[in-house]
N, C-alpha and C positions, 0 to 999 in steps of 0.2 A: 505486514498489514497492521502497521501501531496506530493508537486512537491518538488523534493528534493533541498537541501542549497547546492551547491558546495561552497567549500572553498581549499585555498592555504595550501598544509599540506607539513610536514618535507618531502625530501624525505628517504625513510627507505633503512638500507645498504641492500646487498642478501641476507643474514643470517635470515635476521629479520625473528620471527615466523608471521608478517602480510602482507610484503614484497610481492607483485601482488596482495592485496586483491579488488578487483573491485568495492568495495562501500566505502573504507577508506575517499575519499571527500566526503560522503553525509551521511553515518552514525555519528552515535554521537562520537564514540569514533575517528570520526578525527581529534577535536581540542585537545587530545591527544598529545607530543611528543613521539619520539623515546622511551626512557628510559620509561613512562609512559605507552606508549599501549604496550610495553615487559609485563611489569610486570601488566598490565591489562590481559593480552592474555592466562596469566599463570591461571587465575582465570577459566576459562573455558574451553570447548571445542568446535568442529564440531560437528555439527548432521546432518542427512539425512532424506529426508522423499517422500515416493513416491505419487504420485494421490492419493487421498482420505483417506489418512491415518493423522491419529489427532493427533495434538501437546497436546493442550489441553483442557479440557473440562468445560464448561460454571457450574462455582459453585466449583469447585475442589479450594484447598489450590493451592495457588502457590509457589513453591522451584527454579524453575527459572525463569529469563528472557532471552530475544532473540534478537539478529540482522538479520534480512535476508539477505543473502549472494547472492543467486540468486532464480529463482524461480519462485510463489506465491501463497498466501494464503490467504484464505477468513476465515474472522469473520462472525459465526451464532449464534443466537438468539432463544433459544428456547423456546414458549410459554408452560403455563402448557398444552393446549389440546395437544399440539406435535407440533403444525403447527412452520414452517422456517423462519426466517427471516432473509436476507445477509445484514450484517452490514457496511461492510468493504472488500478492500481485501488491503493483505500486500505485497511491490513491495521489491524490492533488497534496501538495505540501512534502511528503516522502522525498529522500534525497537518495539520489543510487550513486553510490561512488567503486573505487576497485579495492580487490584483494591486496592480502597483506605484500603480497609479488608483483604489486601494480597489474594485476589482469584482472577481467574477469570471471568468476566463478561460476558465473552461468551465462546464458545467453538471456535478453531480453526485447522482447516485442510487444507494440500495442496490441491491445485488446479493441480499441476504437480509437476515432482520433482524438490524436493527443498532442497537447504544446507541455515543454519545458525547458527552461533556461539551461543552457550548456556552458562549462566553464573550463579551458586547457589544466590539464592535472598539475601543471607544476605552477601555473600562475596561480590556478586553488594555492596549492600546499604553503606558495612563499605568502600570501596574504591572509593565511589564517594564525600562520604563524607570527603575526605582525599584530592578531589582533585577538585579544584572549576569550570576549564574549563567543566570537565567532568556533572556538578550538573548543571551547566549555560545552556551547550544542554539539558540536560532534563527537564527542565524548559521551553524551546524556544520549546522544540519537545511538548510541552503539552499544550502552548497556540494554536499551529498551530493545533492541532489534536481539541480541542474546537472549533475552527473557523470553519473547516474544517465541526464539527459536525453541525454546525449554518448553515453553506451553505448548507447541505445535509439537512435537514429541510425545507427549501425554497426549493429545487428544488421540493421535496414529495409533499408541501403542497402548490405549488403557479403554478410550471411549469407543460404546457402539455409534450405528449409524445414525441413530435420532439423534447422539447428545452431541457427536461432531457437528450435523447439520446446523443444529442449534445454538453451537458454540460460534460458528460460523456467522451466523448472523449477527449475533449479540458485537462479534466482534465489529462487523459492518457498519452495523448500526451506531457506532460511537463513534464513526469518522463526520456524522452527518449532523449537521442543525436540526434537522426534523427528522429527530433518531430512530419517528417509527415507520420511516417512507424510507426502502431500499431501494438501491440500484444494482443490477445484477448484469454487468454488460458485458462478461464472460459466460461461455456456454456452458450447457450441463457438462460436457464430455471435460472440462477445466478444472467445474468444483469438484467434480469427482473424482478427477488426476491428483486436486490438491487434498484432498481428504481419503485419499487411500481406498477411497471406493468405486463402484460402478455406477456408470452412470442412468443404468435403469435404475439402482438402488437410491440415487440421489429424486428421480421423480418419483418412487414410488414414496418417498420420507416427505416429498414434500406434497404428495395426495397427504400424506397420513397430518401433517403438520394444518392440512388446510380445515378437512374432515373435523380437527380433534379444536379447530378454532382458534390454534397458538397465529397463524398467519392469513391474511390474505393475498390472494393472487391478483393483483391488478390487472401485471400484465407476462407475455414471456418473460419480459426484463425488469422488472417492476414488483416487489411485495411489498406488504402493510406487515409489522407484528402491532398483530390484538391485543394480545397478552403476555406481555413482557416478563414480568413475576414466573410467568407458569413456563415460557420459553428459559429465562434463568434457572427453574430448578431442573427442568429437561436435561438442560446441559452439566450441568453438577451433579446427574444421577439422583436427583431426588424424588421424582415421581417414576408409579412404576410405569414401567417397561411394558405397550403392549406394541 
């Protein structure tokens, strides 16, 4: 769940087959040109996928990769007894590709509906290899998803439950233009499978979060942060603890 790169891209004529796409500055294939994401675009297509239905399955060979278009989607983990574990979820612009074994590592499913462009994995691999802007984001998308993993580490094994919550958001919060309007279109029982905790513990953090004025509640799916500053030190441990 990385804050995406915007960057300065071509503008595309009307014709173009990518022409309105809504994630072009923040997926990979926008360092791209014109002529280049044509003939990238050609490699794949659109997919659709409603609530709870699965892209892919944790172990399965992988035949493509993915951009999300809009949406999202949550990475699960599943131990041998069966029990869950939420690894990840995937925002608009996010690219899901396979393990270093060409499989998947997890399984993945929407969280609501979701489009994103699909590409066969080896007409990926011979076209990136062909074009270096293209190999250089995937590279930058894969130190940041490493980093990403390190800090999601620490918050599991160092942060209580307010400053996970709060780290939670902040992180949210940078995927979005209107950084202080969330969307929350996974359920409690998700964020608390991805933050190690329970999911009374996650509503009762977020009475506390509402109470104490760092957030508003707009809607079930829906909050405001009020107070940004005081939610950032939250999550750094800098305010006490009640």
């Amino acid at each position: 769940m990385l804050s995406p790169i915007h960057r300065d891209v071509e503008e595309l004529p009307a014709n173009h087959p990518c022409s309105g796409c809504p994630v072009r500055e923040i997926a990979i294939c926008g360092a791209l040109d014109s002529a280049s994401l044509r003939d990238f675009r050609k490699l794949g297509c659109c997919i659709e996928l409603r609530p709870g239905e699965e892209l892919v399955r944790q172990g399965e060979a992988a035949f493509s990769v993915f951009t999300v278009t809009s949406g999202m989607l949550k990475s699960c983990e599943i131990l041998p007894d069966g029990r869950r574990q939420v690894t990840g979820f995937f925002s608009p612009g996010d690219f899901i590709g396979a393990g270093p074994d060409d499989q998947f590592e997890t399984s993945v499913e929407a969280v609501e509906e979701t489009r994103l462009c699909a590409f066969p994995l080896r007409r990926f691999e011979d076209f990136v290899g062909d074009h270096r802007p293209l190999e250089r984001e995937l590279y930058i998308a894969s130190e940041r998803m490493l980093a990403d993993a390190r800090r999601h580490m620490v918050l599991l094994g160092r942060k209580n439950a307010i400053e996970r919550i709060a780290s939670f958001f902040l992180a949210l919060s940078g995927r979005r233009d209107e950084a202080d309007l969330i969307r929350l279109p996974m359920g409690r029982s998700d964020i608390a499978d991805y933050l190690g905790l329970t999911k009374e513990t996650v509503s009762r953090v977020l009475a506390q979060l509402k109470s104490r004025r760092f957030i508003r509640l707009l809607a079930i799916d829906r909050i405001e942060i009020v107070d940004r500053e005081g939610l950032r030190k939250l999550a750094a441990g800098e305010l006490i603890r009640t």
